[in-house]
Backbone bond lengths (Angstrom), bond angles and torsions (degrees), N, CA, C in turn:
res aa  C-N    CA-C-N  psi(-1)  N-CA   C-N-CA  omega(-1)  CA-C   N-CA-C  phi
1 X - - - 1.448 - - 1.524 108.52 -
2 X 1.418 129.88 115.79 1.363 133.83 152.35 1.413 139.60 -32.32
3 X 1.000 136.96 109.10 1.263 145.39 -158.55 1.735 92.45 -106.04
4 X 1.620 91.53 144.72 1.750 88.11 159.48 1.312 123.93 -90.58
5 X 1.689 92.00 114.29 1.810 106.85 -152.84 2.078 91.19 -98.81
6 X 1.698 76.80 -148.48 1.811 100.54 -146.15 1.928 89.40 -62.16
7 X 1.397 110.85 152.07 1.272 150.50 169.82 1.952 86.09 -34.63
8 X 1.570 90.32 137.50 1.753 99.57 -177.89 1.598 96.05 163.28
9 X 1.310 109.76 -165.55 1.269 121.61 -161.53 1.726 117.49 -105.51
10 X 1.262 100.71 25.69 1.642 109.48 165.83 1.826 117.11 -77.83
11 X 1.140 98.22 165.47 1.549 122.36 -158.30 1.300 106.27 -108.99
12 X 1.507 97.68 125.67 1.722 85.40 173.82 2.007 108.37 144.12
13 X 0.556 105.94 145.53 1.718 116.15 178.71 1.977 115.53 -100.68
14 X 1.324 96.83 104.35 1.906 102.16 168.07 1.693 100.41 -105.43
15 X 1.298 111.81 132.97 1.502 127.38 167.68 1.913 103.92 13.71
16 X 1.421 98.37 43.90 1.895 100.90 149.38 1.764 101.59 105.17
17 X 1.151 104.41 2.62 1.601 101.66 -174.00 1.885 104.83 -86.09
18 X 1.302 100.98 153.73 1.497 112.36 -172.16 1.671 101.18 -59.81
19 X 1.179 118.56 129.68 1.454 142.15 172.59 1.754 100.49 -38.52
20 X 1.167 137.18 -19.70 1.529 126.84 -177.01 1.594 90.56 -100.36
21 X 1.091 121.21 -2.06 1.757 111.97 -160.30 1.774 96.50 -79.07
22 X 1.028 120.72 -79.56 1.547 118.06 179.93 1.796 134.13 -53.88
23 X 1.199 99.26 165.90 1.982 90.90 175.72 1.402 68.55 -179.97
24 X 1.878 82.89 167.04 1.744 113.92 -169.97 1.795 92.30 -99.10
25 X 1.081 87.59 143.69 1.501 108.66 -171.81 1.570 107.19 -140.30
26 X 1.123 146.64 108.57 1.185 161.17 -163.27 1.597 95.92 -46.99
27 X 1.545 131.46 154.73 1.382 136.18 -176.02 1.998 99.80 -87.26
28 X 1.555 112.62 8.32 1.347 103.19 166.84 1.270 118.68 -103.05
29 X 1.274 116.41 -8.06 1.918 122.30 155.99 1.197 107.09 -54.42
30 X 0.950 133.42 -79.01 1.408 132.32 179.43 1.889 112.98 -63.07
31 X 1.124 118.03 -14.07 1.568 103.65 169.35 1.589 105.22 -72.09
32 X 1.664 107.04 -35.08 1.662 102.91 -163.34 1.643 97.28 -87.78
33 X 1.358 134.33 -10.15 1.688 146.95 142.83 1.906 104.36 -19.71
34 X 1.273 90.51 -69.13 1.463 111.23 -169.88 1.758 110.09 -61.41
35 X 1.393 98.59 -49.46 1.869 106.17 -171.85 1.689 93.86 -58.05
36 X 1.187 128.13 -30.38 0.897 143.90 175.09 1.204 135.85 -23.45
37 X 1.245 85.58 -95.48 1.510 123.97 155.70 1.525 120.09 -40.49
38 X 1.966 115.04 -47.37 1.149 118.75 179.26 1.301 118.07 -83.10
39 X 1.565 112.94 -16.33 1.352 102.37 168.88 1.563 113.48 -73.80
40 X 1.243 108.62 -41.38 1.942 93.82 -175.62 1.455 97.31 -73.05
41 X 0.998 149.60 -30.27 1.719 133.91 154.23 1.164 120.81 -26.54
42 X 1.638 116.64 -60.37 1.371 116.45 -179.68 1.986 104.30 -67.56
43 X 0.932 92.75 -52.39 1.613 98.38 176.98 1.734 109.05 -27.89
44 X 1.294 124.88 -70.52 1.576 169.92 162.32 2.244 89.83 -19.64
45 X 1.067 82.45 -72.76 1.364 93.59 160.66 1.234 153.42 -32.70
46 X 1.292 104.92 -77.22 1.394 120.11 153.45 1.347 135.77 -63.75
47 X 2.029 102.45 -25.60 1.382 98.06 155.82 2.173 125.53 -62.85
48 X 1.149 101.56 -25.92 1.739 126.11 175.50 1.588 98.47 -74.07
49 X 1.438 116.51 0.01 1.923 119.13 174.77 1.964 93.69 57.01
50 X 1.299 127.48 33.35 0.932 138.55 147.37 1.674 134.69 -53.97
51 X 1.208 102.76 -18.03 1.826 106.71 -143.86 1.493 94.27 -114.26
52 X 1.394 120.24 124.75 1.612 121.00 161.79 1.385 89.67 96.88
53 X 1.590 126.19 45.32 1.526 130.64 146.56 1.396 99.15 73.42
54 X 1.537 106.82 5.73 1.847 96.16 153.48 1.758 145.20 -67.44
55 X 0.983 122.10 162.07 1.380 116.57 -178.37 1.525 126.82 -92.60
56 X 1.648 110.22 7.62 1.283 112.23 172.76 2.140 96.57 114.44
57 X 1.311 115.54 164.26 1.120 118.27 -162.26 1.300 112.33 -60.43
58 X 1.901 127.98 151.49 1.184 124.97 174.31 2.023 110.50 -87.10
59 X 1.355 105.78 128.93 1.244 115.40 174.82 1.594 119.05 -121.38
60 X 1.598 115.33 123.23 1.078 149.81 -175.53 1.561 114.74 -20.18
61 X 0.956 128.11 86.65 1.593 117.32 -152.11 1.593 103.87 -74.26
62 X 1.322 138.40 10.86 1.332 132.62 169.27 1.587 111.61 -95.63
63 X 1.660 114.20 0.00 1.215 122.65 -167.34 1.740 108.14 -38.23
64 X 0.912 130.30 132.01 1.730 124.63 173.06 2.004 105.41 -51.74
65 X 1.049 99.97 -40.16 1.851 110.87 -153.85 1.912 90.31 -89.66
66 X 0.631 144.01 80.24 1.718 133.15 173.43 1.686 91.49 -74.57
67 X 1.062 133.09 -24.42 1.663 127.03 -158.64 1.366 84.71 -75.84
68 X 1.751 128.06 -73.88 1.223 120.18 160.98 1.573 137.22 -5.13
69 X 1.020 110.16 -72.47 1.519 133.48 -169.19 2.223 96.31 -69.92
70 X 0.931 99.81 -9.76 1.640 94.42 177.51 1.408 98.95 -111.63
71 X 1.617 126.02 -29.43 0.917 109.68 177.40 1.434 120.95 -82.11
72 X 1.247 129.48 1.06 1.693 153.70 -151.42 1.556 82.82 -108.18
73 X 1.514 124.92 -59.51 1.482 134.32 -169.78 1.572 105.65 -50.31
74 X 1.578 114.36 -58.25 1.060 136.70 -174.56 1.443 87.25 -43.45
75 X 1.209 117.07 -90.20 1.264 121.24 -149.03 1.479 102.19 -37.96
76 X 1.460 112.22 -75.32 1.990 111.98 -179.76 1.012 122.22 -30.05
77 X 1.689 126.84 -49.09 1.138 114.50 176.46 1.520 121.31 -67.64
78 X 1.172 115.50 -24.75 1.964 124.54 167.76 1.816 98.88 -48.79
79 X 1.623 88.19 -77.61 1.755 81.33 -179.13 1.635 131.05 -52.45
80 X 1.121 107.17 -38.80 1.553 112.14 175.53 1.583 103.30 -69.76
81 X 1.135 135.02 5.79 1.360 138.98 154.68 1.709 121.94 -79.85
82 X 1.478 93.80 -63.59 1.779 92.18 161.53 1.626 112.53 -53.04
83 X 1.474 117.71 -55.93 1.304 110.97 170.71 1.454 127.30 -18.69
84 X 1.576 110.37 -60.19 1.407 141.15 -171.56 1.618 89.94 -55.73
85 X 1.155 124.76 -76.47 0.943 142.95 -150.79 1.745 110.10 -43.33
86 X 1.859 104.27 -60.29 1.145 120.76 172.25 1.247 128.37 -30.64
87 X 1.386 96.61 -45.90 1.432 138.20 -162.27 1.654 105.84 -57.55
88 X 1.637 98.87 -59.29 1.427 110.61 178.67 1.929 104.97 -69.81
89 X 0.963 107.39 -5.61 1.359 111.89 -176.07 1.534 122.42 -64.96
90 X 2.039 81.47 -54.94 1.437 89.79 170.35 1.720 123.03 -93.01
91 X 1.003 121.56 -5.73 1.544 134.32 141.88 1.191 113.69 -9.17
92 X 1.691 106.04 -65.07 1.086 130.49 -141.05 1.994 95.19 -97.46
93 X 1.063 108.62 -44.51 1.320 109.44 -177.36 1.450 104.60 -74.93
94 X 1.537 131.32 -9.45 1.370 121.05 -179.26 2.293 94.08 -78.86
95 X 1.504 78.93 -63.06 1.960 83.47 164.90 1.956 115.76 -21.04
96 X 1.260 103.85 -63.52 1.321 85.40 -171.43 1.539 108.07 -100.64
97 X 1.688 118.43 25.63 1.302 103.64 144.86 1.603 110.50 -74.17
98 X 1.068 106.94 -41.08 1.588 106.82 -169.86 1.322 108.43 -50.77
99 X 1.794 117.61 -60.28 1.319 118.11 172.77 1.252 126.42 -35.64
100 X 1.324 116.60 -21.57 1.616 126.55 -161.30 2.075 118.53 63.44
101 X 1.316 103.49 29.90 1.241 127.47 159.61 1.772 138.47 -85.07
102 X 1.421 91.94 -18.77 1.593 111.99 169.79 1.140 126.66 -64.48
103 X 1.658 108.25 112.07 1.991 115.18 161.21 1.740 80.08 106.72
104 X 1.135 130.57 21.47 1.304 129.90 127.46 1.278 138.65 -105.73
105 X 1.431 114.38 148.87 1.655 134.22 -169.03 1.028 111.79 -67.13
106 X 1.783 121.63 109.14 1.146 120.23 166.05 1.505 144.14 -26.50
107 X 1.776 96.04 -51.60 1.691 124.65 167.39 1.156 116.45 -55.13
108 X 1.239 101.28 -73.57 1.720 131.87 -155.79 1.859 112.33 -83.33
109 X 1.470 105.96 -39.42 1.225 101.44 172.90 2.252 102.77 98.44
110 X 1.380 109.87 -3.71 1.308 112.57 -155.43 1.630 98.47 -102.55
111 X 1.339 119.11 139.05 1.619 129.75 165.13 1.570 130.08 -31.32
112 X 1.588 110.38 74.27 1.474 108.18 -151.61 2.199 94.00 -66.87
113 X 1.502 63.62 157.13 1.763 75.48 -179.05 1.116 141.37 -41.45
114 X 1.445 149.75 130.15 1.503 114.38 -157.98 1.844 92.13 -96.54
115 X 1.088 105.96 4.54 1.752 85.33 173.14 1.427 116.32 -90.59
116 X 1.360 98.71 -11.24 1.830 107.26 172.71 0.907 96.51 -77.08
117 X 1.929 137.74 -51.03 1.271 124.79 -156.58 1.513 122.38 -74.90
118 X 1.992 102.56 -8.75 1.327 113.95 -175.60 1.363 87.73 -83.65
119 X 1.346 140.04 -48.33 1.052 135.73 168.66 1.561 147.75 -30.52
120 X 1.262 78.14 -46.09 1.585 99.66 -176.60 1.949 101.25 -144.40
121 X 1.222 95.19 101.20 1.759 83.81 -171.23 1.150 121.05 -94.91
122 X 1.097 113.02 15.28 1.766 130.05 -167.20 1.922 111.23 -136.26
123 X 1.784 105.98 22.48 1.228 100.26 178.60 1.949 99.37 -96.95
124 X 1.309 92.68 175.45 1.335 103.32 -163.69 2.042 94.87 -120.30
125 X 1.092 92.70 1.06 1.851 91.92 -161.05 1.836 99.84 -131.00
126 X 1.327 105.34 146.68 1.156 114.42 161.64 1.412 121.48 -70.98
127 X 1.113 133.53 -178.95 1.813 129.14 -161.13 1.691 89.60 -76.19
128 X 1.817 128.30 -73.57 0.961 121.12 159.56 1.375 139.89 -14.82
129 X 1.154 131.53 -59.35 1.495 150.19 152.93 2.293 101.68 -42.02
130 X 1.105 97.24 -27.23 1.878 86.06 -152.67 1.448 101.67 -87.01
131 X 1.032 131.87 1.92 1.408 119.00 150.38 0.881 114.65 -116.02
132 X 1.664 142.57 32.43 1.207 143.37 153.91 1.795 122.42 -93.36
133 X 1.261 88.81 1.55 1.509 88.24 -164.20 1.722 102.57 -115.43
């Protein structure tokens, strides 16, 4: 089943966008969007010694600076949190490709954009909806 996929020369009106803006794009553009996406996540990750139920990189315990080295920790584990987070994001958007729920608005219920979704392939919200949530 066709999804309204990536930005091109299809016909047609989604919630107010110019008639050249959308076209049908098969629901495996945006599945391989996502593999995508999750591979440089995992990538992203594992460079932060994140990946395979680790706790983030091993550091030299004779280091002179320990104030450093916690504040270096700090930081990775912050980012490898948003990381995490993303992560489940797109999880979640592969899920409701399967469902056949994908590139719709959480809120609103309306055909989120496919140039947002090329954009952002793991949002859950239409542009309207995306800073409300």
């Amino acid at each position: 089943m066709p999804i309204r996929g990536p930005v091109g020369s299809g016909t047609g009106n989604i919630a107010g966008m110019p008639s050249d803006a959308p076209t049908d794009a098969p629901a495996s553009d945006y599945r391989n969007l996502l593999q995508l996406e999750q591979a440089q996540l995992d990538a992203e990750l594992s460079e932060l010694g994140f990946d395979d139920g680790k706790t983030g990189l091993e550091y030299d315990a004779n280091f002179a600076d320990t104030s450093q080295v916690t504040a270096e920790r700090g930081e990775a584990e912050a980012l490898a949190g948003k990381l995490k987070d993303a992560l489940e994001e797109v999880h979640a958007a592969i899920l409701r490709l399967d469902d056949g729920n994908y590139g719709t608005c959480e809120a609103c219920g309306v055909t989120i954009n496919p140039a947002r979704l090329e954009a952002m392939p793991a949002t859950r919200f239409c542009i309207d909806h995306a800073n409300r949530s």
